[in-house]
N, C-alpha and C positions, 0 to 999 in steps of 0.2 A: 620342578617337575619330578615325578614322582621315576625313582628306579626301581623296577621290579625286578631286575635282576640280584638285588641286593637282599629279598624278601627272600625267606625261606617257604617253602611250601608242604603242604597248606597254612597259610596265613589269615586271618581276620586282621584287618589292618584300618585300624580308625584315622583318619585326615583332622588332625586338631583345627585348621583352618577354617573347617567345613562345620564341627562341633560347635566353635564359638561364634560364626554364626548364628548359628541355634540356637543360645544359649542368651545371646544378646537380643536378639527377635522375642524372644519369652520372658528375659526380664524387661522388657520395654513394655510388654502386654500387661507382665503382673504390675508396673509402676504406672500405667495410665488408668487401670483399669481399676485400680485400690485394692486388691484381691491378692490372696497368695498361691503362688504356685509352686509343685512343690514334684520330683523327680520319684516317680514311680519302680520301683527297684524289678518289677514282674517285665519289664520290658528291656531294660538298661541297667548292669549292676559290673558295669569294665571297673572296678574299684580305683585302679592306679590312674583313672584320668579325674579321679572327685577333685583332687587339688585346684584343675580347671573346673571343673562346675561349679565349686564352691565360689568361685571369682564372681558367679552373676548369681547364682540360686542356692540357699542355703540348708535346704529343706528335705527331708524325701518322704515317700509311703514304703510302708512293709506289710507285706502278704503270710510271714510267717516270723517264729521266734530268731532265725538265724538271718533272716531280712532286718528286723528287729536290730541286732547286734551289728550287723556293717552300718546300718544307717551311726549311732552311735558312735562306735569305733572310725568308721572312716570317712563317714560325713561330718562328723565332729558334732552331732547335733540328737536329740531324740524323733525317735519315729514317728508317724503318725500311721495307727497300725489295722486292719483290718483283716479276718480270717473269716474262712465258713464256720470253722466249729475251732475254740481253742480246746487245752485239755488241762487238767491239774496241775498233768506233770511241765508245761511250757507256758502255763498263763504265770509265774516270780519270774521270768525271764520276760515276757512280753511286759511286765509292768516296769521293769528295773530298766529298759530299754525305748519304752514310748512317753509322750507328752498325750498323744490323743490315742483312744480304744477304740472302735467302733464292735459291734454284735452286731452278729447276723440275725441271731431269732430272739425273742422274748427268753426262751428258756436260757439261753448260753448268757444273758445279761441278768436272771435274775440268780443265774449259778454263780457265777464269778465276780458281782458288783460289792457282795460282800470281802472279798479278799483286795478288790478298790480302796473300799472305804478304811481296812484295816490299814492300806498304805496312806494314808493319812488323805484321800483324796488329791493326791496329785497329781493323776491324769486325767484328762477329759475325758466323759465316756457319750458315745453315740449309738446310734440303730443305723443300721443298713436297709432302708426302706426299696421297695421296690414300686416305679413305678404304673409298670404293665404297659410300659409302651419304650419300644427300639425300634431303629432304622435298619438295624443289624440284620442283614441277611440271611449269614452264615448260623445255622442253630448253636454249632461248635461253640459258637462267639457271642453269642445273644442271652446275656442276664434275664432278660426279660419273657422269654418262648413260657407257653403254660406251661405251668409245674414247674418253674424254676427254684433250686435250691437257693437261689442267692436273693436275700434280703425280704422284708416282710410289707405284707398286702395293705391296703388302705384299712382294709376293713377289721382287722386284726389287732389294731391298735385301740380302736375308741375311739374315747374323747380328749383324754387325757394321757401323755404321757409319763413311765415312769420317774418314780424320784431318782433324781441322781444322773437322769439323759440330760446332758447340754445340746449334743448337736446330733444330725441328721446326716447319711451318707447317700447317695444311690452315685450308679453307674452303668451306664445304659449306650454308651457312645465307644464306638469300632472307628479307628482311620475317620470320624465327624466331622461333618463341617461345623460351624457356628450357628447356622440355619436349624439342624438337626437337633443341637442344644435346645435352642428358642424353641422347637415341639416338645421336648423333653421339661422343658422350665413349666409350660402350660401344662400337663401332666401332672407336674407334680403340685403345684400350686392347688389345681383343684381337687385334688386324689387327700393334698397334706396340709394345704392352705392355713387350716386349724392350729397347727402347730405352731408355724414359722415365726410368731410372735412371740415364742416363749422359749426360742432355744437360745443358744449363742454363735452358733456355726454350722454351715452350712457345706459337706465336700460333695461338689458335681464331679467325684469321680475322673479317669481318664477320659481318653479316646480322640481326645480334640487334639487333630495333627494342623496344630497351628503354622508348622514350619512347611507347612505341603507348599509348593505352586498352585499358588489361585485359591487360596486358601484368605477369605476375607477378614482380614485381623482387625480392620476399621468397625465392621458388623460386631465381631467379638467384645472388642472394648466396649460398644455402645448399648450392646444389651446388658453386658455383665454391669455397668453403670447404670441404667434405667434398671434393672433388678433389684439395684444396694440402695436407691430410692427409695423404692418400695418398701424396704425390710431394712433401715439405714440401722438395725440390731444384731445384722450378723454379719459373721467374717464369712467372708467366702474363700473356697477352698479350691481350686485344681488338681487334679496329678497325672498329667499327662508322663505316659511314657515314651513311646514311638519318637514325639517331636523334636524330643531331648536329641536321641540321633538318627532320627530320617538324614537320607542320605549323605554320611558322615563318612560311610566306609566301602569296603568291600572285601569276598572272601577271593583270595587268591588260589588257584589250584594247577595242577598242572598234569595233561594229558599221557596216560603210561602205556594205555592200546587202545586200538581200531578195533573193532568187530564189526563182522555184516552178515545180517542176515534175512533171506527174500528183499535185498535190496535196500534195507533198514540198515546203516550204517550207526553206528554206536561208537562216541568216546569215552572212552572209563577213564576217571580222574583220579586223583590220590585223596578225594573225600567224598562225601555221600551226603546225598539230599535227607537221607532218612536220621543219618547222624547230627550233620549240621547245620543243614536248613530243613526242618520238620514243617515248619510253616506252610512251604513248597508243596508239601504233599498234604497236610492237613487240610487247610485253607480251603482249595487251595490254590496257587495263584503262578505264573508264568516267571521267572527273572527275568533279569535285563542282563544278558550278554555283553560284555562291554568287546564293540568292534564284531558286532555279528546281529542279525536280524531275523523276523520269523521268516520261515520258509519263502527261499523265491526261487522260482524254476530258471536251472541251467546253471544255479551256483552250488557249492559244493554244502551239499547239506548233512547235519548229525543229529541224533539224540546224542542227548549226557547222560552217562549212567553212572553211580557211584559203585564205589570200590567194597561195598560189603556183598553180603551171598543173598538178601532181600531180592525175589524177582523184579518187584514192583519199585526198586530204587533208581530212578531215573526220570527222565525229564523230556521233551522235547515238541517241538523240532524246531534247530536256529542253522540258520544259513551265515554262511563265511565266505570273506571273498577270495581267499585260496582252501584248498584243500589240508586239512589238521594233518598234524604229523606230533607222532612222541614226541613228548617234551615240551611241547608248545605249551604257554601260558594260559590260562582260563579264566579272567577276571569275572566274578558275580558280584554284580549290585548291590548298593543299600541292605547290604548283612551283617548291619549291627545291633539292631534293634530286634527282639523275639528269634536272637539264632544263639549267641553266647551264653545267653539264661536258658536254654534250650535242648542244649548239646547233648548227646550221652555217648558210651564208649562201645555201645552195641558192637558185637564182632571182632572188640581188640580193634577198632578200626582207630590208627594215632588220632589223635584230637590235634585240629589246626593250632598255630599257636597263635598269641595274642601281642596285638604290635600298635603302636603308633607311628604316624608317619608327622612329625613334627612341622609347627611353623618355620622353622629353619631348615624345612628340607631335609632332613634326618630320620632315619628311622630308631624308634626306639622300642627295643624287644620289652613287652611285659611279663611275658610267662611262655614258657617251651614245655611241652606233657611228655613224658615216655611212659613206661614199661611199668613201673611203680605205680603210677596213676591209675592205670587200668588194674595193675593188680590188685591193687586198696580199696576199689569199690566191690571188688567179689570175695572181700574175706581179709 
């Protein structure tokens, strides 16, 4: 059982128990399924827990050159790497760091395939195709909305792809089902179908929160298998991030005033939605209270409001079955995934620090931020 009193606050605190779950559920996928899956760094990048992921999944994606270099360095492995636009001065670091490239546009693949080939071709290179169709709601979040900058149109390509492309990337999948995939598969099939005979590999990208509840991983295996039929030439590819740590953790905080006003009672906490869960207000989407519920008349109700000068930093409304007092605890939900890779020090506001709470019951601090921190980013 977990002590909170023993956590410092604010805390992010990962439950390794809860992790390897996760992590066993996903390599079970990627060994039934014959596919590789592979830990998306844009969601999940807690580096002192890679030791454990490394135990079921050995793999990751990088979104940039210093994505690039942890994969590397502390997944012990090269990246498989994708960006909107590389540059000169960061494409010897994305190449001395990846196994796979992908390009976003024609032009960024026909800039920089030459400085490939000078590397003796030792990475894969791909295209980031897009294929105009997401389930994705939120436009925020949606590759695919017209005029998207990410990845290139059916039409755009020909007949032929360039010399030198092995594989093919799209991503079009938010918190997905496997259902959502199978729309996306037919999509691309007939948008790209031409191709898929001539590449080597295939990455469908994140989004598939394999480890959700009610999340049909049977459907998932059996399309991803009736897919590799089909096309029994390419590797197929994953990079889910989310699933890696859906509900693995939580952020700790802890109540330091009451306010009220016109009867709107307010807890200000020792961190901020806007600093450490951005998601919250982007999104954006409700948390989960741990030990409190949405509004219910006759119980003692709050908004949360974070601790920067933002008006708009706040959240609500959760009901409690006593009335909050200073000091009290404030456990928030599944805040591991898109809130650490997230964070910023807006306001000098301390940055939670970063912990594990071990299978033995133990907590184990990974990183504590002060004064320096904040000072080093502004100069």
């Amino acid at each position: 059982m977990i002590d909170f009193n023993v956590i410092p606050s604010p805390c992010y605190v990962m439950e390794e128990k809860l992790l390897r779950n996760n992590l066993a559920l996903i390599k079970s996928v990627k060994e039934r399924a014959g596919v590789n899956i592979i830990l998306a760094f844009k969601a999940f990048a807690l580096w002192k827990s890679f030791p454990i992921v490394r135990e079921y999944i050995p793999y990751s994606t990088a979104s940039s050159k210093f994505e690039a270099q942890l994969a590397f360095e502390e997944m012990g492995s090269p990246a498989h790497t994708y960006s909107p636009a590389y540059t000169e001065a960061d494409f010897p670091a994305i190449l001395k760091y990846s196994s796979h490239v992908t390009f976003n546009s024609l032009s960024q693949f026909e800039r920089f395939y030459p400085m490939v080939k000078a590397d003796g071709n030792r990475v894969s290179c791909g295209l980031r195709i897009n294929p105009e169709y997401s389930d994705v709601e939120t436009d925020l979040y949606n590759p695919c909305a017209p005029g998207s900058r990410m990845g290139i149109i059916a039409d755009l390509l020909g007949e032929k792809l360039p010399e030198g492309v092995e594989g093919l990337h799209f991503h079009t999948l938010c918190e997905s089902t496997s259902f959502d995939l199978e729309k996306t598969l037919g999509e691309v099939e007939k948008r790209f179908g031409r191709f898929l005979p001539h590449i080597k590999w295939l990455n469908m990208g994140g989004g598939h929160l394999m480890t959700r509840k009610g999340y049909d991983t049977e459907h998932l295996i059996s399309l991803l298998q009736s897919f590799k039929v089909k096309h029994p030439n390419l590797e197929i590819i994953m990079e889910p991030g989310s699933a890696f740590a859906w509900q693995t953790g939580f952020l700790l905080t802890t109540v330091v005033d009451i306010v009220e006003n016109h009867g709107i009672k307010t807890a200000i906490i020792d961190a901020s939605f806007t600093c450490h869960m951005p998601d919250c207000l982007e999104m954006p989407y409700k948390p989960v209270i741990r030990n409190a519920t949405d509004p219910v008349e006759g119980k003692p109700t709050y908004r949360i409001g974070g601790n920067s000068c933002l008006s708009g930093d706040y959240m609500g409304d959760w009901s409690f079955d006593e009335p909050l007092k200073i000091g009290d605890k404030i456990v928030f939900e599944d805040m591991i995934h898109y809130t650490i890779v997230k964070t910023s020090m807006f306001n000098g506001i301390p940055h939670p620090s970063l912990a594990l709470w071990s299978k033995d019951d133990e907590l184990v601090v990974y990183r504590t931020f002060g004064y320096e921190d904040y000072k080093g980013r502004n100069g």
